[in-house]
C-alpha positions in Angstrom: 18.5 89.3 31.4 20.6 87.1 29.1 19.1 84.9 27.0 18.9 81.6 28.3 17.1 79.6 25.8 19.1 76.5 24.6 20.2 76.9 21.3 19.0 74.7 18.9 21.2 71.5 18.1 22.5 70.1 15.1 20.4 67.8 13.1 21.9 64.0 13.6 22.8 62.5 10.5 21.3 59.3 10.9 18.1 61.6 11.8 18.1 63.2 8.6 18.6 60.1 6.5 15.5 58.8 7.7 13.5 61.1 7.8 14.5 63.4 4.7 15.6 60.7 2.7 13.8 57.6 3.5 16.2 55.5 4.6 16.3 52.9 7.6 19.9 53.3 7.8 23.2 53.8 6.1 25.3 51.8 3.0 28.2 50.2 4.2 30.9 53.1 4.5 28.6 55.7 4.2 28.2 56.7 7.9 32.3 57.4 8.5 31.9 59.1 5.5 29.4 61.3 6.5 30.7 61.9 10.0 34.6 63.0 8.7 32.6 65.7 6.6 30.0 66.8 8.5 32.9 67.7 11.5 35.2 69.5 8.4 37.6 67.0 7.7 39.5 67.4 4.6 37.8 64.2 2.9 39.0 61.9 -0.2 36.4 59.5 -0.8 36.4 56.7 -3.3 33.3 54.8 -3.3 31.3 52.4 -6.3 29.1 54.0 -8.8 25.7 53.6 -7.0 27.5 53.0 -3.5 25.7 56.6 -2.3 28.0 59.1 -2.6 26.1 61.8 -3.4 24.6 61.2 -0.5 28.1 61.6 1.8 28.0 65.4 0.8 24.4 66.1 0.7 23.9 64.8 4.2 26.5 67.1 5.5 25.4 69.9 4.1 21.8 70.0 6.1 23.7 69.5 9.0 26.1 72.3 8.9 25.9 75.6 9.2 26.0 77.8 5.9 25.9 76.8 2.2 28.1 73.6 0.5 29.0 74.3 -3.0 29.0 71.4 -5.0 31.5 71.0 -8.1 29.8 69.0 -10.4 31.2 68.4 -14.1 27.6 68.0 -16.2 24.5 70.1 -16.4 22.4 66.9 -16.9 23.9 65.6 -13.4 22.9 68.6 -11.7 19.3 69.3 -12.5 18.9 65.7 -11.3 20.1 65.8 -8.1 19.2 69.2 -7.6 15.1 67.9 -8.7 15.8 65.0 -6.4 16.4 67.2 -3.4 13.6 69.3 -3.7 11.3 66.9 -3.7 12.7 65.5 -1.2 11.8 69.1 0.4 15.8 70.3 0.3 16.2 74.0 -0.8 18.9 73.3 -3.4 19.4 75.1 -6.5 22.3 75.1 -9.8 23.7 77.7 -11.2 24.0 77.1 -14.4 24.6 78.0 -18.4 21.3 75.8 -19.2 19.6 78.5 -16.5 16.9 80.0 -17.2 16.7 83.6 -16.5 13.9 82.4 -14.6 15.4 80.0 -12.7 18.9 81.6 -11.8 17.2 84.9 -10.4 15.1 82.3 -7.7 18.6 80.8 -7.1 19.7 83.9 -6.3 17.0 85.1 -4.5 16.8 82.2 -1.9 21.1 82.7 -1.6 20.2 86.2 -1.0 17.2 85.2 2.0 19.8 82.4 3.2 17.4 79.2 2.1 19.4 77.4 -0.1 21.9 75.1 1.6 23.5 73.1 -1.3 24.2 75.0 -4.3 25.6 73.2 -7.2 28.2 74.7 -10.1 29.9 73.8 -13.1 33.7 74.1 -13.0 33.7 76.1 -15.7 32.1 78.8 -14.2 34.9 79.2 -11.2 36.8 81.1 -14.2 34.4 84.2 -14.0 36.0 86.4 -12.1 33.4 87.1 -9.5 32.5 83.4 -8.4 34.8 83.7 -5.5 33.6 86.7 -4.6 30.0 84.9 -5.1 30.7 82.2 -2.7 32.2 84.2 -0.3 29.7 86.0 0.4 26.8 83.9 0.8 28.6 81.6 3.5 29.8 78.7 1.8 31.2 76.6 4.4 32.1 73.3 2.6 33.2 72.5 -1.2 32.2 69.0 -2.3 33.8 68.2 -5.4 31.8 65.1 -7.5 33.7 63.2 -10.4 37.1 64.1 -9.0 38.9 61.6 -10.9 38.1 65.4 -14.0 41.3 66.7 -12.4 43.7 64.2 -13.6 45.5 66.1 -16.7 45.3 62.4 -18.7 42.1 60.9 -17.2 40.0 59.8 -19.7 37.6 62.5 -18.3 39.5 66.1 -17.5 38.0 69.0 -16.9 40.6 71.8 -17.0 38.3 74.3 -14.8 38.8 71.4 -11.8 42.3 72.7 -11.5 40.8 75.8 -10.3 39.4 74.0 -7.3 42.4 73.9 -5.3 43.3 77.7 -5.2 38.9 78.1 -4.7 39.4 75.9 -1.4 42.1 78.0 0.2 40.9 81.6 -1.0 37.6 80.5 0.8 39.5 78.6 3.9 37.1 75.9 3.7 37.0 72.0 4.1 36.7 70.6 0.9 35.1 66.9 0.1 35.7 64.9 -3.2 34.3 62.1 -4.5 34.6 59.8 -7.5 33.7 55.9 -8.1 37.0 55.9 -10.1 40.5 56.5 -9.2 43.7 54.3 -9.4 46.4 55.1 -7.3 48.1 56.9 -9.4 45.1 59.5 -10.3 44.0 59.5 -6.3 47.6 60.8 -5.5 47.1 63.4 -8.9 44.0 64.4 -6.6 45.5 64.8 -3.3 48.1 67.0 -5.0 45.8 69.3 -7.0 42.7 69.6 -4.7 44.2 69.8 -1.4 47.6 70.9 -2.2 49.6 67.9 -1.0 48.1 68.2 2.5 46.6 64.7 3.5 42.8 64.8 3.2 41.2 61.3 5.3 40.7 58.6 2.7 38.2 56.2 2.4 38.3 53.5 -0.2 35.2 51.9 0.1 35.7 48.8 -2.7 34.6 48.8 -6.1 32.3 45.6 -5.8 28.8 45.9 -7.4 27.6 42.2 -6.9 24.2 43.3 -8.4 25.8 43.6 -11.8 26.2 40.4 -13.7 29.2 40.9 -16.1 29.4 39.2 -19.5 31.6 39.4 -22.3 32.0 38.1 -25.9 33.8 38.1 -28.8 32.5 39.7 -31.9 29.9 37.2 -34.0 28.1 39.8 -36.0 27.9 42.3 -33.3 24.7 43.7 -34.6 22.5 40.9 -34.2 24.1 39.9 -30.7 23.2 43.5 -29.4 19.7 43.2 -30.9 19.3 39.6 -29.3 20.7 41.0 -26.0 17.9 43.9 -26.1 15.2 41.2 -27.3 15.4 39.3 -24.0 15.4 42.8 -22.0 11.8 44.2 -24.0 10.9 47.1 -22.2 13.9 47.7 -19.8 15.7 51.1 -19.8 19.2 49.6 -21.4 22.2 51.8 -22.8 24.1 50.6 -25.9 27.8 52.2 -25.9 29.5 52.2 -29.1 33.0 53.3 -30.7 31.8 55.5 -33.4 29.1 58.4 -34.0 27.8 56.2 -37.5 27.4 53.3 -35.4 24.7 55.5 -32.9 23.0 56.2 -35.5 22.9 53.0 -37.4 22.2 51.0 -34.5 19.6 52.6 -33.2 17.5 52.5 -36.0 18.0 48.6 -36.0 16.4 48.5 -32.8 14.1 50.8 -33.7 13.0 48.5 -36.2 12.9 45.0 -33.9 10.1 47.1 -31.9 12.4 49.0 -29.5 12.2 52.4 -28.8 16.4 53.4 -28.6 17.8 56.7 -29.6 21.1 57.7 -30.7 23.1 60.2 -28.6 26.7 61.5 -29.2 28.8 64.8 -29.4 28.1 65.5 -33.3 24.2 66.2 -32.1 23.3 70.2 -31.0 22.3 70.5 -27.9 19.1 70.7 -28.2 19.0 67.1 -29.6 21.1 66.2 -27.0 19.0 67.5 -24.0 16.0 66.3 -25.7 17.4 62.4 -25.5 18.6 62.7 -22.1 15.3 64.2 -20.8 13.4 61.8 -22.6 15.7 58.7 -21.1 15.4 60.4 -18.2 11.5 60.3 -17.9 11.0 57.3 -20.5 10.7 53.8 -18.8 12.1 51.2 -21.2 13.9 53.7 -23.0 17.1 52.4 -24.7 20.5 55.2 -26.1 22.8 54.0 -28.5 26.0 55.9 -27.6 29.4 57.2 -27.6 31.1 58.1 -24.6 29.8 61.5 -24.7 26.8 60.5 -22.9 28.3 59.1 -19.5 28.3 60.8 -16.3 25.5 63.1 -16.2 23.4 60.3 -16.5 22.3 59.3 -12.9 18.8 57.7 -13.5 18.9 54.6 -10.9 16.7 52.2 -12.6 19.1 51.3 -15.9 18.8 47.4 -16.1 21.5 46.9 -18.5 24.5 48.3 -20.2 25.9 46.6 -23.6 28.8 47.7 -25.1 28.9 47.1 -29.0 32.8 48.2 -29.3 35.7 47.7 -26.4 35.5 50.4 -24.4 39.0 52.6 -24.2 40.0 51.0 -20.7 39.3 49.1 -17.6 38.6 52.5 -15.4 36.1 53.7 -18.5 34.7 50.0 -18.4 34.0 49.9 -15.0 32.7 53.4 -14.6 30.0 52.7 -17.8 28.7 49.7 -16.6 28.5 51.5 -13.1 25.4 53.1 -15.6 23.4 49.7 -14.2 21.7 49.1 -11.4 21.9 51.7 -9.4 18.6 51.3 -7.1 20.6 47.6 -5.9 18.3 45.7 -8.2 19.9 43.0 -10.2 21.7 44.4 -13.9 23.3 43.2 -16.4 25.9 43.8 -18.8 27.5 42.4 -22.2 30.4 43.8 -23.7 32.0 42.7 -27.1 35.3 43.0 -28.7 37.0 42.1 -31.3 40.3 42.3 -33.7 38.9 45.6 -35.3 38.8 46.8 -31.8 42.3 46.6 -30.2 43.5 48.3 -33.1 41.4 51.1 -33.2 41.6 51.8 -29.4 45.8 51.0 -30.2 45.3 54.0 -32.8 43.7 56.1 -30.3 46.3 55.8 -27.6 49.0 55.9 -30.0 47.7 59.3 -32.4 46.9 61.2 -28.7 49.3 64.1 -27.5 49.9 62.2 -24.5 53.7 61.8 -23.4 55.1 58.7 -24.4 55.2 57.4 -20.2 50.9 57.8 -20.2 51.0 56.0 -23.7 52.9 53.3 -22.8 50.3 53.3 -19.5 47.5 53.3 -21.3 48.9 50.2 -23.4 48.9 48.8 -20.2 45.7 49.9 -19.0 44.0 48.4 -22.2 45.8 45.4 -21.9 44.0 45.0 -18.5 40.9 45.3 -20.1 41.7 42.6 -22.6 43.1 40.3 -19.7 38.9 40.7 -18.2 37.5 40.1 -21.8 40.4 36.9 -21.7 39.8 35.9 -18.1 39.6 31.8 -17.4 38.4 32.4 -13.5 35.8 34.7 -12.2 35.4 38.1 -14.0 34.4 39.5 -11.0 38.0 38.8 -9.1 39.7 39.9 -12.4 38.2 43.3 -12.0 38.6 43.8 -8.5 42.3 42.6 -8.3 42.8 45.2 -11.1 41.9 48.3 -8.2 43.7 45.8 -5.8 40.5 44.2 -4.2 40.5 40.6 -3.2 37.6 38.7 -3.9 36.0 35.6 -3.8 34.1 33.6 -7.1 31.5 35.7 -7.4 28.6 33.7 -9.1 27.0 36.5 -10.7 29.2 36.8 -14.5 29.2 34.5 -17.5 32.3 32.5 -16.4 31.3 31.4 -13.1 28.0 30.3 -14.4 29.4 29.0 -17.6 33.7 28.3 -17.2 36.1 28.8 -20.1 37.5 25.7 -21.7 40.8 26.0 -21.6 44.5 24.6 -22.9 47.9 24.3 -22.4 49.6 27.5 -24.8 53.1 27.8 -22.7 54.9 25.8 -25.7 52.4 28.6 -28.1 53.3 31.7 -25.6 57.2 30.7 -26.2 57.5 30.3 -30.2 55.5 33.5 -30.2 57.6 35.6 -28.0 60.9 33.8 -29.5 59.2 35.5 -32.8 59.3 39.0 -31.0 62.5 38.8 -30.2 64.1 38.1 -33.3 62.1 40.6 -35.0 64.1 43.3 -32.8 60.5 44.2 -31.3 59.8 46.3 -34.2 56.6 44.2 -35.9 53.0 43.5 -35.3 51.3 40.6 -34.4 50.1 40.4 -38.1 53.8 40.1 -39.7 54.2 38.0 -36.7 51.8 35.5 -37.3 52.9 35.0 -41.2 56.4 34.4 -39.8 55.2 31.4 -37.5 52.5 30.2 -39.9 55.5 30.0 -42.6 53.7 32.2 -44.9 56.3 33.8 -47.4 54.7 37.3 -48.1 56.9 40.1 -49.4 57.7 41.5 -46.5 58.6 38.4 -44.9 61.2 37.7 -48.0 62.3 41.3 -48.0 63.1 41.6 -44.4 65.0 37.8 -44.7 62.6 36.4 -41.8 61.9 33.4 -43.8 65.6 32.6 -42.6 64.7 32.5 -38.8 64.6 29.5 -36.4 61.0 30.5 -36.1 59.4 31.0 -39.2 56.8 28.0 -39.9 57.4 26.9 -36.3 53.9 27.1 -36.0 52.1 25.9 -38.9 49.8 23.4 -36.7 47.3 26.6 -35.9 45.5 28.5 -38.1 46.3 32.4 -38.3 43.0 32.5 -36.8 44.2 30.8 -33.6 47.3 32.2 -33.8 45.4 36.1 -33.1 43.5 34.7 -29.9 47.0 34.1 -28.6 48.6 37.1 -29.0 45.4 38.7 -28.0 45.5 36.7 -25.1 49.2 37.5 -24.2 47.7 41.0 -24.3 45.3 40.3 -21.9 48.3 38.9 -19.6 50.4 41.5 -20.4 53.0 39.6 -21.6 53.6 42.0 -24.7 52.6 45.5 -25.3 52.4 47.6 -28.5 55.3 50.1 -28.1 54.4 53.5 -29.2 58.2 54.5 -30.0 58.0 51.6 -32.6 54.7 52.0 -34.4 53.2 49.5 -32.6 55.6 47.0 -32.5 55.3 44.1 -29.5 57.9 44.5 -26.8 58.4 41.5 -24.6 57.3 42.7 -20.6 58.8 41.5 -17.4 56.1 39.4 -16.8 56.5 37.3 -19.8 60.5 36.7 -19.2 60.1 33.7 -16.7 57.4 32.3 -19.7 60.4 32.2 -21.9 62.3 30.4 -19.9 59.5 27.6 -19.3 59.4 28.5 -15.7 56.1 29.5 -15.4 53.1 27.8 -17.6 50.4 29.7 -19.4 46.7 28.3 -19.9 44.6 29.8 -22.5 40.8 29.6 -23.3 39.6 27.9 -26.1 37.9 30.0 -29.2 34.3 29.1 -28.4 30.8 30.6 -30.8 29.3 32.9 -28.5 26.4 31.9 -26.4 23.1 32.7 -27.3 21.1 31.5 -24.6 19.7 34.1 -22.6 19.1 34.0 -19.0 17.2 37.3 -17.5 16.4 37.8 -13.8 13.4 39.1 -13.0 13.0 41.9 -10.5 10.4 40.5 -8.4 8.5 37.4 -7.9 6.1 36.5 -10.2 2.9 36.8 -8.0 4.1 40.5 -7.2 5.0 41.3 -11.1 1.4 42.7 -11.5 1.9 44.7 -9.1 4.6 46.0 -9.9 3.7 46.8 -13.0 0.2 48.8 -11.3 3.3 50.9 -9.2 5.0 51.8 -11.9 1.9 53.2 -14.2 1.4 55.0 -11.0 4.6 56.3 -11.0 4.7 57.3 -14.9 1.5 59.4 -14.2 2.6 61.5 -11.3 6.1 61.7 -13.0 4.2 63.6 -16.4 1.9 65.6 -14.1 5.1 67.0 -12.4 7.4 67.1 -15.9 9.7 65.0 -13.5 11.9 62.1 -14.0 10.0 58.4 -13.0 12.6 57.6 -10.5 12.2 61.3 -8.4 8.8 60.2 -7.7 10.2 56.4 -6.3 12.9 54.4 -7.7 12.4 51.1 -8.7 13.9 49.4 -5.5 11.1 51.5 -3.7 7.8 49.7 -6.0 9.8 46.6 -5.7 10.2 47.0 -1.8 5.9 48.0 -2.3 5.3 45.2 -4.0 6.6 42.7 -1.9 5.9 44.1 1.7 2.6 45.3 0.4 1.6 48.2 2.6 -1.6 48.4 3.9 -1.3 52.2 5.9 0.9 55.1 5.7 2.7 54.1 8.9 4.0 51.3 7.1 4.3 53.0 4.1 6.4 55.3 5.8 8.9 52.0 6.8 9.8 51.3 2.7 13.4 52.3 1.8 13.1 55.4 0.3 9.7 57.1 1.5 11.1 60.1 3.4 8.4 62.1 5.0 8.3 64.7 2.3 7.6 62.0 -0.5 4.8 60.3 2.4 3.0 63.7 2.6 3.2 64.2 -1.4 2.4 60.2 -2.7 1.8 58.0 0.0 -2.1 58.1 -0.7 -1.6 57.7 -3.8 0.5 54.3 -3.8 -1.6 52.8 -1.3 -4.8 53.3 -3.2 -3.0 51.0 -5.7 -1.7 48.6 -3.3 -5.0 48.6 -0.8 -7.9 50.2 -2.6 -9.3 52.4 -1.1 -7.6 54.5 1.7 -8.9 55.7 5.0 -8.3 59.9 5.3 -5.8 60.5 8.2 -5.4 64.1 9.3 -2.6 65.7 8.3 -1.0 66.5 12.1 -1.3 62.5 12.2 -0.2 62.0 8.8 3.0 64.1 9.4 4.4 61.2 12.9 3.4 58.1 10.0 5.8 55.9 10.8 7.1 57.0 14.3 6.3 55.9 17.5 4.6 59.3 18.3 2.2 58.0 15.8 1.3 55.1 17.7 0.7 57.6 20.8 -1.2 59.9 18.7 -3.8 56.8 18.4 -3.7 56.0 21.7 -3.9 59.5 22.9 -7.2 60.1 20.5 -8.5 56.9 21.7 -8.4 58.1 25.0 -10.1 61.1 24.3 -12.9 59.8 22.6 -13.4 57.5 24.9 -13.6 60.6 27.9 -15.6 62.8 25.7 -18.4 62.9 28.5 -16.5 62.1 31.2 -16.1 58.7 32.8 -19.9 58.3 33.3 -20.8 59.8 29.9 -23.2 62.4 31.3 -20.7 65.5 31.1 -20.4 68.5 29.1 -19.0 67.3 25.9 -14.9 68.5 25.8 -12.2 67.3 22.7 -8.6 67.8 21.9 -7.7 68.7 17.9 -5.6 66.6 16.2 -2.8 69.7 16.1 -3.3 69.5 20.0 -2.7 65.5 20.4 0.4 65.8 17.7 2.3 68.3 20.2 1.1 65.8 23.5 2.9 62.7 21.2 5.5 64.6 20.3 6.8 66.8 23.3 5.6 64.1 26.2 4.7 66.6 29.2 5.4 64.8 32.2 2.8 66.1 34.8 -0.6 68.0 34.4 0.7 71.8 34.2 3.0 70.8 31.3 0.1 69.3 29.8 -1.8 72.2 30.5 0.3 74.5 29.1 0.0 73.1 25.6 -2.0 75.1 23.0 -5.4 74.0 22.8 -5.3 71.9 25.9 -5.8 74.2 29.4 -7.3 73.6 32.6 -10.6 72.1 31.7 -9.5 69.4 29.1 -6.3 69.2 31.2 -8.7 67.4 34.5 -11.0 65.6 31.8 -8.1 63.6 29.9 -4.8 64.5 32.1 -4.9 61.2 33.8 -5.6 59.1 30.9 -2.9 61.2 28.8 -0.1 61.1 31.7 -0.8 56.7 32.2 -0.4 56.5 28.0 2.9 59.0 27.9 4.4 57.1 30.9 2.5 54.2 32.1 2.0 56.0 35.8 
């Protein structure tokens, strides 16, 4: 006879979410995201850092068939989300060079027994001959590519193994997903072109708004003691301090080791041991602070980070925005401070102009950094600076140092023209150092030897200090009215934009040079009746994180105690209704939360334990309510009969309709079947 069974459907996404994840429902964009992968669409996806995009491409691959590889550019990045799945009972697994040989023989061994359905891989190890081979034959059925943005060939953050990616999708003939929280237009069409070969994949921009991030900036005022301030008023939050230089890691860090913080300094000069050792400790550590260079960015992806302080400009806008995107994570409120300074823009000038880069990226990445100096310069909302940069439109946000405190500002178009009427009769061949002695009339040497003491301009502008004079021509920076020219040595070249200027058809305001501000205004994360609490949670969590030699924030993340601490669950069925309690993490530490919330906890079997939080679990109490209510029969004189709790968790869950499908459940049969049938059927059904 054929075989006439139905074969078993597809997991739903939204199905999954819940209940493997924890989550009531998706972030905006996520869901179309998920749904153009899941069916094997060719997928670009450009979402926030923390918008859930790791998400898009987990999801996905529990509801297809076969394995999804997942491209993923550092080892720190994958033991985290690989940790994260498990115990969110996924059978994921890395392969790896930090491996033990331990650990890749059971990643092989649950390829080998068909388990595993995400398995995640450096780029790097796509050059070994046999990886194709590898991944051909254990099914993969989707490549989801994280960071994708590592494929651009002058990103600040290639990976030359990601070219390999591109030929890997069509040896294997495979859909293939990428992702990255970062990506002008000009580095999403450099994806397009080497990942899916010029063929269209569907595109998502999903916005680059985090509105839980407060954004700050200031100039330089002894930078050491405004980062050490900036920490003070944060005591005990997990922070990140970025800074230009190895020397300053070091240096810094021991400053705040010395104002009572615990910080540690990270960057590339380190061995990796040292390394690993200060990610796993920042990793596990609450209150943890790292001083360091770039070098310690993307494999960080611990969700509770409450704020982000750069001590030195950052190399660009993209870089900025992706190492702020460090903060806040979990939604919670973050913060971030980022200084600059004269000492600055040069150095990151020097960077640009000393790279092998052809002169059409330098002359970008002038641009780019001018950008970034045109946020730190803003006079509006730094929030709708930033987002018209990736072309979002926005409106005031409220949440950054400007809209809460707005720049003083003045009339500089009169300032803007002598300046640029400086550049031109230079021949756009000085800096804005020679510059400024030319319209401050100072006669230096060079001045006299190069006979620009006899220019309309020189002294023109002896009412400003030299001072003054570089917060305007850092400022036209900022506007990108002049830009260092690589070709010349750095001399200013006049742009476009700053032709009508010249002309006095367009104005220019400017912000006043103000001292920094030194108040400090920190949000806290909950309300203050619910900060002990919170505080009990989090103990919690710190003890079960040790036990299990696991990050804090793969037992809960902080929005998860927060969401605790507030609702205050009193059972495991509403337990089982806080953002980001999946039913794996409700059997594991459910009891063990609510004994700090409630006390004491009642013990629930576990076939009722495994519907908390689903309407079958409200039947299940019903149905043994019934049962012990019939135990003797309606008089309470007969033979004594009971269902086990297995038996009512199959009634809730499959619903028979009439008394031979209730019959024919295990443990049930004809003589419980005419004690409790009636009851059973009128709770299932209401007839």
């Amino acid at each position: 006879m054929p075989d006439t069974a139905a074969r078993p459907t597809a997991p739903r996404p939204e199905t999954l979410l819940a209940e493997v994840f924890g989550f009531p429902g998706f972030r905006p964009g996520q869901e179309e995201i998920v749904s153009a992968v899941t069916e094997g669409r060719n997928t670009l996806a450009i979402m926030p850092t923390g918008g859930g995009k790791s998400l898009c491409f987990q999801l996905p691959a529990l509801c297809r068939p076969g394995v999804t590889v997942v491209i993923s550019p550092l080892i720190a990045l994958m033991r985290d989300q690989v940790r994260a799945l498990r115990e969110a009972g996924v059978e994921a697994g890395a392969l790896t060079s930090g491996n033990t040989g331990e650990e890749t023989e059971e990643v092989f061994r649950a390829l080998d027994e068909g388990r595993l359905k995400l398995l995640y891989m450096a780029p790097e190890r796509l050059a070994s001959g046999g990886a194709t081979a590898l991944l051909r034959r254990i099914g993969v059925s989707l490549i989801a590519v994280d960071e994708a943005h590592c494929v651009s060939q002058w990103g600040h953050d290639f990976r030359p193994d990601y070219l390999r990616i591109g030929e890997l999708r069509q040896s294997l003939r495979v859909p293939l997903a990428a992702f990255t929280a970062t990506a002008d237009e000009e580095t999403r069409a450099e994806i397009v072109t080497r990942l899916f070969g010029g063929e269209t994949p569907e595109t998502f921009l999903r916005g680059f708004d985090r509105p839980n991030i407060r954004l700050a900036f200031a100039a330089k005022d002894n930078p050491r003691d405004q980062i050490l301030r900036f920490a003070g008023a944060r005591k005990a939050q997990s922070g990140i301090v970025y800074c230009g230089t190895r020397a300053k890691t070091e240096t810094l860090a021991q400053a705040l080791r010395d104002k009572g913080h615990a910080a540690l300094a990270y960057h590339g000069g380190l061995d990796p041991e040292e390394r690993r050792h200060v990610e796993t400790r920042f990793q596990r550590d609450d209150g943890l602070i790292v001083v360091a260079t770039v070098a310690f960015g993307m494999g960080i992806d611990k969700p509770d980070i409450r704020w982000v302080a750069h001590a030195d400009l950052p190399k660009s806008i993209e870089g900025y925005y992706q190492e702020i995107g460090r903060a806040g994570r979990d939604g919670a409120p973050a913060e971030t401070l980022t200084l600059y300074g004269a000492d600055d823009i040069r150095y990151r000038r020097s960077q640009i102009d000393e790279s092998v880069a052809p002169l059409e990226r330098k002359q970008a990445d002038h641009g780019r950094l001018n950008a970034l100096l045109g946020l730190a310069e803003a006079l509006t909302c730094r929030r709708q600076v930033l987002l018209g940069y990736f072309g979002e439109e926005a409106a005031p946000c409220g949440n950054c140092d400007l809209c809460a405190r707005p720049a003083e500002t003045f009339d500089a178009t009169e300032a803007v023209r002598k300046a640029l009427s400086a550049v031109l009769r230079t021949g756009e061949t000085f800096g804005a150092g020679h510059l400024i002695d030319i319209l401050t009339g100072t006669l230096t040497d060079r001045v006299r030897e190069r006979g620009h003491d006899g220019l309309p301009t020189f002294g023109v502008g002896r009412e400003r200090s030299k001072t003054a004079w570089g917060g305007i021509f850092r400022q036209m920076m900022g506007r990108d009215l002049i830009r260092p020219d690589p070709e010349r040595h750095g001399g200013l070249r006049m742009t476009e934009t700053a032709r009508p200027v010249l002309r006095g058809e367009v104005p220019v305001l400017m912000r006043k040079e103000a001292a920094p501000d030194r108040r400090t205004v920190v949000k806290s994360m909950v309300h203050e009746e619910d900060a002990p609490l919170l505080s009990a949670l989090k103990a919690r969590r710190r003890a079960l994180a040790e036990a299990a030699a696991v990050p804090a924030y793969v037992i809960f993340a902080d929005r998860t105690l927060i969401e605790m601490a507030e609702r205050r669950p009193a059972t495991l069925d509403q337990m089982a209704g806080i953002t980001g309690v999946g039913a794996k993490k409700l059997e594991s530490y459910g009891r063990a939360f609510l004994e700090v919330i409630a006390g004491a906890v009642e013990e629930v079997h576990p076939a009722r334990r495994a519907l908390a939080g689903s309407s079958d679990g409200a039947l299940f109490d019903r149905l043994a309510e019934a049962q012990l209510r019939l135990q003797r029969g309606e008089d309470g004189t007969q033979k004594p009969l009971s269902c086990t709790a297995s038996t009512l968790r199959q009634i809730a869950e499959r619903r028979p309709r009439g008394l031979a499908e209730l019959e024919a459940i295990t443990g049930m049969g004809p003589q419980k079947a005419e004690r409790f049938g009636a009851a059973f059927l009128e709770i299932l059904h209401g007839n």
